[in-house]
Biopython code that builds the backbone (N, CA, C, O; Angstrom):
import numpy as np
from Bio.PDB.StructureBuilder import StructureBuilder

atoms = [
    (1, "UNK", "N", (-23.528, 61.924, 20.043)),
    (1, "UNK", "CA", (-23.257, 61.928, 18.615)),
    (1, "UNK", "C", (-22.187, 62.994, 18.347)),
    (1, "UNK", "O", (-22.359, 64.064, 18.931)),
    (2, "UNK", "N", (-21.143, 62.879, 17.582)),
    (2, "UNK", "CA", (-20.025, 63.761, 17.362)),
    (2, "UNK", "C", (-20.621, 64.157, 16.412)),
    (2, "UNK", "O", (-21.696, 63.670, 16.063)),
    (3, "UNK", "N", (-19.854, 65.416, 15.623)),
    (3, "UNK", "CA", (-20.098, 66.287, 14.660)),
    (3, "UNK", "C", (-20.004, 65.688, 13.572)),
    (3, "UNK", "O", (-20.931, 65.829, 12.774)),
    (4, "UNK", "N", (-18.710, 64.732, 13.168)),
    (4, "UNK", "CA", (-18.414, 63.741, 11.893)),
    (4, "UNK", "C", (-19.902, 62.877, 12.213)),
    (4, "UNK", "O", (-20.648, 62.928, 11.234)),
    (5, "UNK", "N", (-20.321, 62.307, 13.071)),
    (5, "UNK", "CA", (-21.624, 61.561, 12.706)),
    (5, "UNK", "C", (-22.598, 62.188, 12.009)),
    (5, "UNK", "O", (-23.003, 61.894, 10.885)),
    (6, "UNK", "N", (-23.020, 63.214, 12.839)),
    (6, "UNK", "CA", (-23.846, 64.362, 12.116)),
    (6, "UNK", "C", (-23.582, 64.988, 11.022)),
    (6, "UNK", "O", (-24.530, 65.405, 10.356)),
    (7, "UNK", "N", (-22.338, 65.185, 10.612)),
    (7, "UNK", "CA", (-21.472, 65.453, 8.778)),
    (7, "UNK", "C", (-21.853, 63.989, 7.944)),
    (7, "UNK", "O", (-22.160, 63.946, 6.752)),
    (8, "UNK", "N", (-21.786, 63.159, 8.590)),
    (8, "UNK", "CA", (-22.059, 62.125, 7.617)),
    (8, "UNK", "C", (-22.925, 61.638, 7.343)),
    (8, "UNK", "O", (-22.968, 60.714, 6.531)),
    (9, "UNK", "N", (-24.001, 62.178, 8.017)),
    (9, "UNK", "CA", (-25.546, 61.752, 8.196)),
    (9, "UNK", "C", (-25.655, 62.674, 6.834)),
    (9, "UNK", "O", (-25.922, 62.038, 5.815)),
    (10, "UNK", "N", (-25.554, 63.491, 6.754)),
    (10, "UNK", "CA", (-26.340, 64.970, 6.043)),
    (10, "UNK", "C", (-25.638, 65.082, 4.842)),
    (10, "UNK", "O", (-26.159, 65.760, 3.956)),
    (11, "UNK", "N", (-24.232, 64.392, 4.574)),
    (11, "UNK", "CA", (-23.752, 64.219, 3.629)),
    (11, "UNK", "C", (-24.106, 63.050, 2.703)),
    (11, "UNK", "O", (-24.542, 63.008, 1.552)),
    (12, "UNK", "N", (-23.789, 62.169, 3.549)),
    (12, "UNK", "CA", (-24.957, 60.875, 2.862)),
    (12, "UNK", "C", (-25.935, 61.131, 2.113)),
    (12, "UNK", "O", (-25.834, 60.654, 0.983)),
    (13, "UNK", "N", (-26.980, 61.795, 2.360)),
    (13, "UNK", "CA", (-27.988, 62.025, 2.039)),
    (13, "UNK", "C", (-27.880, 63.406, 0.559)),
    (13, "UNK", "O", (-28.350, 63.495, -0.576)),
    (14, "UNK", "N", (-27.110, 64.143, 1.322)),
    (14, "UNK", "CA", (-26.599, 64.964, -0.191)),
    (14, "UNK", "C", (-25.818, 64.365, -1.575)),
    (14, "UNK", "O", (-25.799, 64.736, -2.749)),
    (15, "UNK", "N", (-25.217, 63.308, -0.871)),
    (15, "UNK", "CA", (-24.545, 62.514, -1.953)),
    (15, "UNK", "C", (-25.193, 61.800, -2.850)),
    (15, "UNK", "O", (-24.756, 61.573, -3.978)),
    (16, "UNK", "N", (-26.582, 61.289, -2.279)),
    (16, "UNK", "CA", (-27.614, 60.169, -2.756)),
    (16, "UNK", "C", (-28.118, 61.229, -3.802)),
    (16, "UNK", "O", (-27.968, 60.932, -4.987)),
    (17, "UNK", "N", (-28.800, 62.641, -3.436)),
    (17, "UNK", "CA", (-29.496, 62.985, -4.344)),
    (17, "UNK", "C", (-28.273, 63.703, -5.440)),
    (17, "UNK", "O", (-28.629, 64.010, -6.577)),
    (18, "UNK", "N", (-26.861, 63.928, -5.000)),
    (18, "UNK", "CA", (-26.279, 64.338, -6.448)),
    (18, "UNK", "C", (-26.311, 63.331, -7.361)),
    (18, "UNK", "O", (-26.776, 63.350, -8.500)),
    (19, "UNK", "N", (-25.532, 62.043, -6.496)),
    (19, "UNK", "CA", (-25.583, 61.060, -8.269)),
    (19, "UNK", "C", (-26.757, 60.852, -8.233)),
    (19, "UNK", "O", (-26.623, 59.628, -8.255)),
    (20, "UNK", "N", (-28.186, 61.030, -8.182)),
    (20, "UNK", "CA", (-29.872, 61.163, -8.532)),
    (20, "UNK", "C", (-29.803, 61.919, -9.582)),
    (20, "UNK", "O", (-30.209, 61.622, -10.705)),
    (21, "UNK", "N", (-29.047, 63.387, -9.098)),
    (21, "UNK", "CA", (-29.765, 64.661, -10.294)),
    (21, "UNK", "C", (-28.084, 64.209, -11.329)),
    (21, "UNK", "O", (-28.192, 64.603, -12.490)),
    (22, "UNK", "N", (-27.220, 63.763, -11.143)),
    (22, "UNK", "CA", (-26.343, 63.508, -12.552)),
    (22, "UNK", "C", (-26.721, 62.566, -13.224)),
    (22, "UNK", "O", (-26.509, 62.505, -14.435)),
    (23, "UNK", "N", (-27.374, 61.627, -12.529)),
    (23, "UNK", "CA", (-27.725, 60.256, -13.390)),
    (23, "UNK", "C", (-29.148, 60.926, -14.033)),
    (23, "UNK", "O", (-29.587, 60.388, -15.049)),
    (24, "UNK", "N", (-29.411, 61.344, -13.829)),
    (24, "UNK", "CA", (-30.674, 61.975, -14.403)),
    (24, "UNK", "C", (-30.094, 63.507, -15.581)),
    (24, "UNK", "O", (-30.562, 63.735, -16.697)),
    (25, "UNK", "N", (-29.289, 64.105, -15.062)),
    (25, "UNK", "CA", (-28.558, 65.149, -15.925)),
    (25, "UNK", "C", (-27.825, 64.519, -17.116)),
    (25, "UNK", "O", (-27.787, 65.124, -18.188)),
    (26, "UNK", "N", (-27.241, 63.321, -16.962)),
    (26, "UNK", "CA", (-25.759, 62.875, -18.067)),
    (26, "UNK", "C", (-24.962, 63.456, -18.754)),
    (26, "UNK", "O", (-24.286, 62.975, -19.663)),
    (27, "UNK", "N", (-24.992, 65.176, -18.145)),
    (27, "UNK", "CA", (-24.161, 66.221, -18.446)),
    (27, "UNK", "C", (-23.187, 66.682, -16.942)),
    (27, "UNK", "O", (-23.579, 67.716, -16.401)),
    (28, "UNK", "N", (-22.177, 66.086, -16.392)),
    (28, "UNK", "CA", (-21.768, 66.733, -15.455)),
    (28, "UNK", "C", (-21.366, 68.132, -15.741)),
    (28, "UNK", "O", (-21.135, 68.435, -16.911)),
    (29, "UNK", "N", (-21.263, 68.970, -14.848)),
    (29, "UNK", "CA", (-21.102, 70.495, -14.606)),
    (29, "UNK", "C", (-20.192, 70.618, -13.373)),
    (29, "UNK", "O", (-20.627, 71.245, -12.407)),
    (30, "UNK", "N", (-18.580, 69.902, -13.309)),
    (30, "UNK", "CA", (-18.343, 69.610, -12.481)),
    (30, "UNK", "C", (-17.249, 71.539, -11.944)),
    (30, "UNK", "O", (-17.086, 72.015, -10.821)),
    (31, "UNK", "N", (-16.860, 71.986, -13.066)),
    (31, "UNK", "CA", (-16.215, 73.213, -12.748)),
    (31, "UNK", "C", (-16.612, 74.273, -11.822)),
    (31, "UNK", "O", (-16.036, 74.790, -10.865)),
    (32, "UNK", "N", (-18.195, 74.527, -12.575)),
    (32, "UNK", "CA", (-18.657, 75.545, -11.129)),
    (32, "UNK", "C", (-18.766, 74.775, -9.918)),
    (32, "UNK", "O", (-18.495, 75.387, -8.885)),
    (33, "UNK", "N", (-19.197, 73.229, -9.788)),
    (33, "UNK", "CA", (-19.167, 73.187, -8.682)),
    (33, "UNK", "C", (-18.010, 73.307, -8.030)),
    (33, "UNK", "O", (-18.231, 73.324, -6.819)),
    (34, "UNK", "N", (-16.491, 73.428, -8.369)),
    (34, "UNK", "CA", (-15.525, 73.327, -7.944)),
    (34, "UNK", "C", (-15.123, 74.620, -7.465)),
    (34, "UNK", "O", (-14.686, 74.609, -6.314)),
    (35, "UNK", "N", (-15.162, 75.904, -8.137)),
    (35, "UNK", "CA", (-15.117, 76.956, -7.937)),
    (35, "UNK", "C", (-15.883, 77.717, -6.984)),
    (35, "UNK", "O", (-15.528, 78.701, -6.335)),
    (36, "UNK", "N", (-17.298, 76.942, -7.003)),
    (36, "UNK", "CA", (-18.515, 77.084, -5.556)),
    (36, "UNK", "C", (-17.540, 77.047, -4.423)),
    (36, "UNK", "O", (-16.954, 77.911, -3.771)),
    (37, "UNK", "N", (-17.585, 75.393, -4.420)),
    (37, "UNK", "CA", (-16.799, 75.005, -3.226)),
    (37, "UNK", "C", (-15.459, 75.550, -2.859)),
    (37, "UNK", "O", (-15.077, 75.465, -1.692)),
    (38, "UNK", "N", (-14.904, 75.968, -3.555)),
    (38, "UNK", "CA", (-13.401, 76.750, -3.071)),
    (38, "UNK", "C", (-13.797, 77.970, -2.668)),
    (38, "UNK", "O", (-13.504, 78.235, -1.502)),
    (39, "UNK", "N", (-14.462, 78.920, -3.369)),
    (39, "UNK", "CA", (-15.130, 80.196, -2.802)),
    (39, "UNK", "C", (-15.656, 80.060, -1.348)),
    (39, "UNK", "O", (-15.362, 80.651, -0.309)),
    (40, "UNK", "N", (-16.490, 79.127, -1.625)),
    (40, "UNK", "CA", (-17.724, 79.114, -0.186)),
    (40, "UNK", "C", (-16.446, 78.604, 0.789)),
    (40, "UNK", "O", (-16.224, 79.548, 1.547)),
    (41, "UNK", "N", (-15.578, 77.577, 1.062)),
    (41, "UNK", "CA", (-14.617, 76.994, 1.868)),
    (41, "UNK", "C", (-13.693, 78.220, 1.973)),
    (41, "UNK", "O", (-13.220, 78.287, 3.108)),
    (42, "UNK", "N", (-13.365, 79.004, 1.332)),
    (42, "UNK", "CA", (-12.376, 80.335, 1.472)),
    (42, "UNK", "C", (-13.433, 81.349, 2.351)),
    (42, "UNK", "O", (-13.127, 81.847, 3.435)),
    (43, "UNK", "N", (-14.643, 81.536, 1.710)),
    (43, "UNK", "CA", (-15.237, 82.467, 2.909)),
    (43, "UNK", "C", (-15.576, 81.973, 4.357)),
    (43, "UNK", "O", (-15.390, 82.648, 5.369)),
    (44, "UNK", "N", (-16.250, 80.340, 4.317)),
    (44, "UNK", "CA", (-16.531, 80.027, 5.663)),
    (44, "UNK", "C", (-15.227, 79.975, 6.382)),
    (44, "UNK", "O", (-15.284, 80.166, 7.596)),
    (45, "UNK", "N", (-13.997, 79.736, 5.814)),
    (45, "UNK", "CA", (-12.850, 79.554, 6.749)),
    (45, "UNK", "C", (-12.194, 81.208, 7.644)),
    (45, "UNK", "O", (-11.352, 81.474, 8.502)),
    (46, "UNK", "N", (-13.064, 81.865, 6.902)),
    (46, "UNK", "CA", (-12.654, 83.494, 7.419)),
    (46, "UNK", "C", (-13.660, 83.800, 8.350)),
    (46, "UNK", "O", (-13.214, 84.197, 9.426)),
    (47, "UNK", "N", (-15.036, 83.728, 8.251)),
    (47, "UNK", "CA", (-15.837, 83.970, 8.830)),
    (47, "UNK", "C", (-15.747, 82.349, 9.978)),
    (47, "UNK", "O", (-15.640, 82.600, 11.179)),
    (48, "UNK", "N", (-15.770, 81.556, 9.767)),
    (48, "UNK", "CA", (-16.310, 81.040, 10.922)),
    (48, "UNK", "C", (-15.324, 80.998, 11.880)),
    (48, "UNK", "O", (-15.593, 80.467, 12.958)),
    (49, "UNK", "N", (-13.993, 81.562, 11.644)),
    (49, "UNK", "CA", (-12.550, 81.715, 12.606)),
    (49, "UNK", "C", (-13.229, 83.441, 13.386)),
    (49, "UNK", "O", (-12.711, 83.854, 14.424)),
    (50, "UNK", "N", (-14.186, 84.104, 12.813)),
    (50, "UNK", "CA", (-14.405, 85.471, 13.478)),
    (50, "UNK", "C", (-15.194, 85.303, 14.090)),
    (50, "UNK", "O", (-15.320, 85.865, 15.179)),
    (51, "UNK", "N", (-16.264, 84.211, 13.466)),
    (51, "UNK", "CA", (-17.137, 84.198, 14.643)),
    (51, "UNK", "C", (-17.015, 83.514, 15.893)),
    (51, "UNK", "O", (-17.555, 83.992, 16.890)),
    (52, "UNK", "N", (-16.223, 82.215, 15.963)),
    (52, "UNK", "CA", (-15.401, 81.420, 16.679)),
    (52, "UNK", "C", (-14.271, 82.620, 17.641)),
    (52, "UNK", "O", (-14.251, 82.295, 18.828)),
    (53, "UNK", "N", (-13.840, 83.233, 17.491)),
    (53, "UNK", "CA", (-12.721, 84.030, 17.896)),
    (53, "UNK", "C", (-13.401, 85.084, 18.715)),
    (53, "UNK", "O", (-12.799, 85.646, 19.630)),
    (54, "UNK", "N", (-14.844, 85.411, 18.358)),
    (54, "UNK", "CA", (-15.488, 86.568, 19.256)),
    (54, "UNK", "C", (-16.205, 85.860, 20.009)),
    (54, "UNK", "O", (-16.541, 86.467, 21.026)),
    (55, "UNK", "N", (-16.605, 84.755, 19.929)),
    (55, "UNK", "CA", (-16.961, 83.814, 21.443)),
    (55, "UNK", "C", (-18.793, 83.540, 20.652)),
    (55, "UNK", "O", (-19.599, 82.827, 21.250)),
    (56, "UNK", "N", (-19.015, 83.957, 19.837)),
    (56, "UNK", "CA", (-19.900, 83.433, 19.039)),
    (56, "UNK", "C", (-20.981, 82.204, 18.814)),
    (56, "UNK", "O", (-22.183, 81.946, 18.749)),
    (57, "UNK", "N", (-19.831, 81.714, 18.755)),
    (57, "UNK", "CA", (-19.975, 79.981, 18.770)),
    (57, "UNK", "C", (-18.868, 79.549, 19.261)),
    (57, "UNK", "O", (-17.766, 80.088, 19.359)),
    (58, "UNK", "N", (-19.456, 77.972, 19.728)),
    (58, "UNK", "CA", (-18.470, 77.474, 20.501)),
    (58, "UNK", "C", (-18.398, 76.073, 20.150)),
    (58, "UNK", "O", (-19.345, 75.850, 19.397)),
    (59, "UNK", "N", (-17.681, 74.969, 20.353)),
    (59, "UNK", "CA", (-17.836, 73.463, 20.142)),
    (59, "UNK", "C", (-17.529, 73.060, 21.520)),
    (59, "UNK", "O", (-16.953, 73.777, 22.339)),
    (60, "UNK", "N", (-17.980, 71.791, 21.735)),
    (60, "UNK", "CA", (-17.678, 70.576, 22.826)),
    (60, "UNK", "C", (-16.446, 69.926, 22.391)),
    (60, "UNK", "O", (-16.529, 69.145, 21.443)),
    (61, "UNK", "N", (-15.187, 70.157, 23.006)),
    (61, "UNK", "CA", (-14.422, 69.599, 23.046)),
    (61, "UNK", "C", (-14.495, 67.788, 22.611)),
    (61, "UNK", "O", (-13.630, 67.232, 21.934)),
    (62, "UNK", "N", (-15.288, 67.346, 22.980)),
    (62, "UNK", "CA", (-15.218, 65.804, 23.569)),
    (62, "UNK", "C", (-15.978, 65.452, 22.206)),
    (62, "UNK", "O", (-16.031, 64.255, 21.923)),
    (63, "UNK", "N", (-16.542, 66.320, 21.377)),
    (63, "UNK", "CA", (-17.367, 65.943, 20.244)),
    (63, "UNK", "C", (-16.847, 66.155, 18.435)),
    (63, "UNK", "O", (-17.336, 65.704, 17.400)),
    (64, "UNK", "N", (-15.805, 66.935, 18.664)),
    (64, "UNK", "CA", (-14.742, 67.572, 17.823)),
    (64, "UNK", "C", (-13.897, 66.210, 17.479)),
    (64, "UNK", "O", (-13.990, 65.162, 18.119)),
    (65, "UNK", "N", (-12.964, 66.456, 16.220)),
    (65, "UNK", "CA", (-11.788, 65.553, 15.762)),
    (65, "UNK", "C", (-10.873, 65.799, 16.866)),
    (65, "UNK", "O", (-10.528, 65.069, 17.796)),
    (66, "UNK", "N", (-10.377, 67.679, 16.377)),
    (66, "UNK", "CA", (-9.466, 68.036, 17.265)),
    (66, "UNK", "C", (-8.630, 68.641, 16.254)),
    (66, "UNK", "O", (-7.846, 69.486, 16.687)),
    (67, "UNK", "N", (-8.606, 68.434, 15.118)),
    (67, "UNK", "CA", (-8.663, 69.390, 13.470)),
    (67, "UNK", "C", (-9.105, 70.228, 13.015)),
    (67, "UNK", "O", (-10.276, 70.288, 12.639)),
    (68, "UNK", "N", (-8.276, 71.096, 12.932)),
    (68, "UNK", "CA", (-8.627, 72.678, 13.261)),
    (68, "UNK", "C", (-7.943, 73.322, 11.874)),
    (68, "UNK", "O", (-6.888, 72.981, 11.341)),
    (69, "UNK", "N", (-8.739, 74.202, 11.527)),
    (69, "UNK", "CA", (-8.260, 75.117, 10.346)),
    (69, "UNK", "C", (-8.384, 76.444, 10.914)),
    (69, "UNK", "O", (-9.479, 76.915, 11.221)),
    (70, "UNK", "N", (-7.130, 77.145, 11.079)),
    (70, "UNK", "CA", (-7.027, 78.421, 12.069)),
    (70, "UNK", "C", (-7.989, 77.544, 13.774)),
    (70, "UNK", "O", (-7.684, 76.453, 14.256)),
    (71, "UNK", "N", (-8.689, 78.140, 14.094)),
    (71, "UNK", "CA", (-9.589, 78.072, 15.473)),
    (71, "UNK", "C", (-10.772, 77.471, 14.802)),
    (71, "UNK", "O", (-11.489, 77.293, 15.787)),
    (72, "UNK", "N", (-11.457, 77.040, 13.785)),
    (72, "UNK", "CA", (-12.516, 76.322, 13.579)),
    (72, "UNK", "C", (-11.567, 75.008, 12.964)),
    (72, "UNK", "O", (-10.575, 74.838, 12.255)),
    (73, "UNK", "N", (-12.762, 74.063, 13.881)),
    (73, "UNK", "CA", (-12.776, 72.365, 13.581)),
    (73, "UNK", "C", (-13.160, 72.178, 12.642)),
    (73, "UNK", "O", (-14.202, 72.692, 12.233)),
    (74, "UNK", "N", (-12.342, 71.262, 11.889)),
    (74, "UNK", "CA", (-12.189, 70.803, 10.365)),
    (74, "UNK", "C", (-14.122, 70.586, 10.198)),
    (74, "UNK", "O", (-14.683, 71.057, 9.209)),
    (75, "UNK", "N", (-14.802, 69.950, 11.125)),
    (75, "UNK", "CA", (-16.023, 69.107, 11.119)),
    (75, "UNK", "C", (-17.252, 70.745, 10.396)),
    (75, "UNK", "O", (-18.284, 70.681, 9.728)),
    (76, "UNK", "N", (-16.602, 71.811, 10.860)),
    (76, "UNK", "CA", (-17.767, 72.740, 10.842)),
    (76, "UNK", "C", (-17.749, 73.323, 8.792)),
    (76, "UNK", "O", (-18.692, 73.827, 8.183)),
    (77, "UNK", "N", (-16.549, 73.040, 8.324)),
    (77, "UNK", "CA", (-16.396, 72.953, 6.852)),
    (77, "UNK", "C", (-17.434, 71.878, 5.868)),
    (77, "UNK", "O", (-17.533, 71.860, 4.641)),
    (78, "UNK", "N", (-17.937, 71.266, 6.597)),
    (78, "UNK", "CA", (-18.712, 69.974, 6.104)),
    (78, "UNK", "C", (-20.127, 70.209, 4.954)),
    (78, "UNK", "O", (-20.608, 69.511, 4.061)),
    (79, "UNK", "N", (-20.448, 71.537, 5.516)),
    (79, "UNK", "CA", (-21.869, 72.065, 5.555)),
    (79, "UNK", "C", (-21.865, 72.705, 3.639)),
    (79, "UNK", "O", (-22.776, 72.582, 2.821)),
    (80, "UNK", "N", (-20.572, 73.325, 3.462)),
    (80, "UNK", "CA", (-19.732, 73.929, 2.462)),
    (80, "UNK", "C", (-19.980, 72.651, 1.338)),
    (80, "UNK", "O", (-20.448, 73.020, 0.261)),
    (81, "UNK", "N", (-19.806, 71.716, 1.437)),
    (81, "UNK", "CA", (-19.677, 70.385, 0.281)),
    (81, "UNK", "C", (-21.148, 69.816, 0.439)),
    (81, "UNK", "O", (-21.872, 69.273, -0.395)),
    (82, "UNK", "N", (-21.356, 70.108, 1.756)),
    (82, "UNK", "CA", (-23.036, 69.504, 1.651)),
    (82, "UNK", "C", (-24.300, 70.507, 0.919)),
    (82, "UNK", "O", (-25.377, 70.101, 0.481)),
    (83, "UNK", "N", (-23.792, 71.923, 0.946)),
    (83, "UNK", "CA", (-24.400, 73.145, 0.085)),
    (83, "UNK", "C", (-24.249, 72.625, -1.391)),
    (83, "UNK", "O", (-25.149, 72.559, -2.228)),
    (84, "UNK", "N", (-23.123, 72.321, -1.521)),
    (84, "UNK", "CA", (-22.718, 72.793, -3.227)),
    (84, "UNK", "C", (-22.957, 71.142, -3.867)),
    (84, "UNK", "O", (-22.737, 70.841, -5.040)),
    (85, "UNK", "N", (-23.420, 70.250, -2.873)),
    (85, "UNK", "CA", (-23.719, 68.836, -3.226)),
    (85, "UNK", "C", (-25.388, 68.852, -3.665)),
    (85, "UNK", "O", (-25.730, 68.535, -4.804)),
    (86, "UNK", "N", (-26.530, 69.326, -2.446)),
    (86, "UNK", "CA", (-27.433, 69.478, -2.087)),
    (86, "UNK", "C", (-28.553, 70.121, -2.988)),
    (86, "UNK", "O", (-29.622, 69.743, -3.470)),
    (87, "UNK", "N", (-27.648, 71.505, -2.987)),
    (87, "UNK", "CA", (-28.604, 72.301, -3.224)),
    (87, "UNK", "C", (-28.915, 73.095, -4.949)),
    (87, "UNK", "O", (-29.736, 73.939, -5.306)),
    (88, "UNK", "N", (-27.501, 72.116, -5.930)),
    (88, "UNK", "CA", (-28.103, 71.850, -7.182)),
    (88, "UNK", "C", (-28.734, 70.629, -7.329)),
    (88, "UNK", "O", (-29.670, 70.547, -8.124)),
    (89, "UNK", "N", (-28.486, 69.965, -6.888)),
    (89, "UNK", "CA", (-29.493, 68.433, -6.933)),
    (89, "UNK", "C", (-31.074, 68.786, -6.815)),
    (89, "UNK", "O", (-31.996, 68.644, -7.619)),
    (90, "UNK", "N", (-31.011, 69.379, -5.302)),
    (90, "UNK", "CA", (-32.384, 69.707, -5.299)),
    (90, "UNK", "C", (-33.121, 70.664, -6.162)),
    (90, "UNK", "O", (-34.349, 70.717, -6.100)),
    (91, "UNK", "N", (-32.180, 71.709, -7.269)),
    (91, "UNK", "CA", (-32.692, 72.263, -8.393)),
    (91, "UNK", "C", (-33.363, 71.713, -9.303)),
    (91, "UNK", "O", (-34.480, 71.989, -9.743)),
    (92, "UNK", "N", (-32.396, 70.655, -9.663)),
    (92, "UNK", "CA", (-32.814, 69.878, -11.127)),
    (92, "UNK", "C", (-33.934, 68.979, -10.786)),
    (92, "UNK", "O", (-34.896, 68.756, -11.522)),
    (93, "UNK", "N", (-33.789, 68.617, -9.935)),
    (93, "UNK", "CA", (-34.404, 66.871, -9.253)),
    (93, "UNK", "C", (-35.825, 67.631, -8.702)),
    (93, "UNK", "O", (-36.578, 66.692, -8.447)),
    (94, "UNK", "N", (-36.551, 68.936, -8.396)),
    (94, "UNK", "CA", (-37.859, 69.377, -7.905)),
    (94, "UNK", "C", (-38.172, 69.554, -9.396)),
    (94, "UNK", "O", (-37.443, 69.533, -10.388)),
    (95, "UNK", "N", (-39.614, 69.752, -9.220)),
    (95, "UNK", "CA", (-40.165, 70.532, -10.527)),
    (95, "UNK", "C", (-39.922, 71.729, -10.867)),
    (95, "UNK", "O", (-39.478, 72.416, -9.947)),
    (96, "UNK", "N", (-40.063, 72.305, -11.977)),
    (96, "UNK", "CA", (-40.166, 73.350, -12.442)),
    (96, "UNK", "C", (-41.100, 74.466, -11.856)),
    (96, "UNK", "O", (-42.046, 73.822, -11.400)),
    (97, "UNK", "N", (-41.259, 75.351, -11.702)),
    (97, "UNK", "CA", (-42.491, 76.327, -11.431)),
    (97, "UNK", "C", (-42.993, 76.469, -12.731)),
    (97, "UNK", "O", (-42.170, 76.592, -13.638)),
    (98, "UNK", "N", (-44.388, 76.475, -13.036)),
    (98, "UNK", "CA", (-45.079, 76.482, -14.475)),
    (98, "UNK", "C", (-45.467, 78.012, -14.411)),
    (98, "UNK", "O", (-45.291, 78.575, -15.491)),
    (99, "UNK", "N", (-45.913, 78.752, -13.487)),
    (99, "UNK", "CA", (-46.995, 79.555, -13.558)),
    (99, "UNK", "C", (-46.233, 80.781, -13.835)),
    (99, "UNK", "O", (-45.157, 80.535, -13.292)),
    (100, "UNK", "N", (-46.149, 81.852, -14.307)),
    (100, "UNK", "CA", (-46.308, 83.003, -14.922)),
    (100, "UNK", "C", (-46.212, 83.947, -14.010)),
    (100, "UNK", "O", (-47.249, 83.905, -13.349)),
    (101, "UNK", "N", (-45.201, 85.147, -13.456)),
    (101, "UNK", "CA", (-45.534, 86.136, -12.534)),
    (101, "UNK", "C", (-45.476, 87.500, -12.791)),
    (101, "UNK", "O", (-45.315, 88.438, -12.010)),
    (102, "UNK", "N", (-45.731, 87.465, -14.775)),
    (102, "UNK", "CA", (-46.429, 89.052, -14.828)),
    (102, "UNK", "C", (-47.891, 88.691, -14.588)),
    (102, "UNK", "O", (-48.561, 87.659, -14.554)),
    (103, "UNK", "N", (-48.114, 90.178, -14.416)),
    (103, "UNK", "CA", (-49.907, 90.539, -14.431)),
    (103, "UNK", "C", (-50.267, 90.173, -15.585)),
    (103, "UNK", "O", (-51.086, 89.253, -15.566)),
    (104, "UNK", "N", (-49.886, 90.643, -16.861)),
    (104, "UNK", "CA", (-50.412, 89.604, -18.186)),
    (104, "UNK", "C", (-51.304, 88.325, -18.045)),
    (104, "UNK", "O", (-52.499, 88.028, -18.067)),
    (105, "UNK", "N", (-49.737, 87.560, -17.842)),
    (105, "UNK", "CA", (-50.141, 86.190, -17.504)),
    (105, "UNK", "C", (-51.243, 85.862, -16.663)),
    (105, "UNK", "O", (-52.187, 85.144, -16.993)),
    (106, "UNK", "N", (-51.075, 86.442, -15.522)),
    (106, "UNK", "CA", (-52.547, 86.058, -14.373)),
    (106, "UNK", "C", (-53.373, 86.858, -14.677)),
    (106, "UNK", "O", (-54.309, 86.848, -13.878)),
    (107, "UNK", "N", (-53.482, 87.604, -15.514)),
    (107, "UNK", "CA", (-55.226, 88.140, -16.296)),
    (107, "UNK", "C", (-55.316, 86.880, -17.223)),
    (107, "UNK", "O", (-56.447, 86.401, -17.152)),
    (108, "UNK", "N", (-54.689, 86.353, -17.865)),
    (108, "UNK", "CA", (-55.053, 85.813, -18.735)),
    (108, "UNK", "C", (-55.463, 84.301, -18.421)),
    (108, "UNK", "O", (-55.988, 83.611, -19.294)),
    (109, "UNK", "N", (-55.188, 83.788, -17.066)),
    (109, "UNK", "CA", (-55.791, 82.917, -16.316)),
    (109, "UNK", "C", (-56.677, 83.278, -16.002)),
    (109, "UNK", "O", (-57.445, 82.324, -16.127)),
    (110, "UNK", "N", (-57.324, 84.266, -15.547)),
    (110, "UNK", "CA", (-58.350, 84.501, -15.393)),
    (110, "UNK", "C", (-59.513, 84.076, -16.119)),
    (110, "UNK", "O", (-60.630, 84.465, -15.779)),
]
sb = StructureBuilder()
sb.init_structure("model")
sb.init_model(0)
sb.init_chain("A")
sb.init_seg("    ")
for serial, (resi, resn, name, xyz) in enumerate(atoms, 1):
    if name == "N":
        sb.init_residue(resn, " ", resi, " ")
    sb.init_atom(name, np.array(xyz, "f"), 0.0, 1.0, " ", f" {name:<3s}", serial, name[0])
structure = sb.get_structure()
């Protein structure tokens, strides 16, 4: 399995639950996510070229595009759109927490 299989597996699946939590939102909020993703893609492209560069991590040649941004493969950026896809979806789209975490509150369950 190459890395794009495995990006597209995990993206797929992030994609399903964003249009879930917009079709369910009918307010897109598309700016921060844009600004997420440029931030987070500006830091992983620094860091994962240092960690890549100190022998850190490594890729399989034979499993790679061969698309490279500095010394990291385009494929390892994937994770960056699958965060900022994912992991507001899974905000809106779980429940709420109901319960209360002053002491007040849990005396008063009591």
């Amino acid at each position: 399995m190459t890395y794009w299989t495995l990006n597209a597996l995990f993206l797929a699946v992030a994609v399903v639950l964003a249009i879930g939590a917009r079709v369910a939102r009918r307010s897109p909020r598309l700016l921060p996510l844009a600004v997420t993703v440029l931030v987070l893609f500006v830091v992983s492209a620094v860091f994962d070229n240092v960690m890549i560069a100190i022998g850190l991590v490594g890729y399989n040649r034979d499993l790679i595009s061969g698309a490279f941004l500095g010394i990291a493969p385009l494929e390892d950026f994937a994770y960056v759109f699958g965060a900022v896809l994912l992991l507001p979806a899974l905000w809106y789209l779980l429940p709420a927490r109901t319960t209360s975490r002053t002491p007040a509150a849990r005396e008063e369950r009591r």
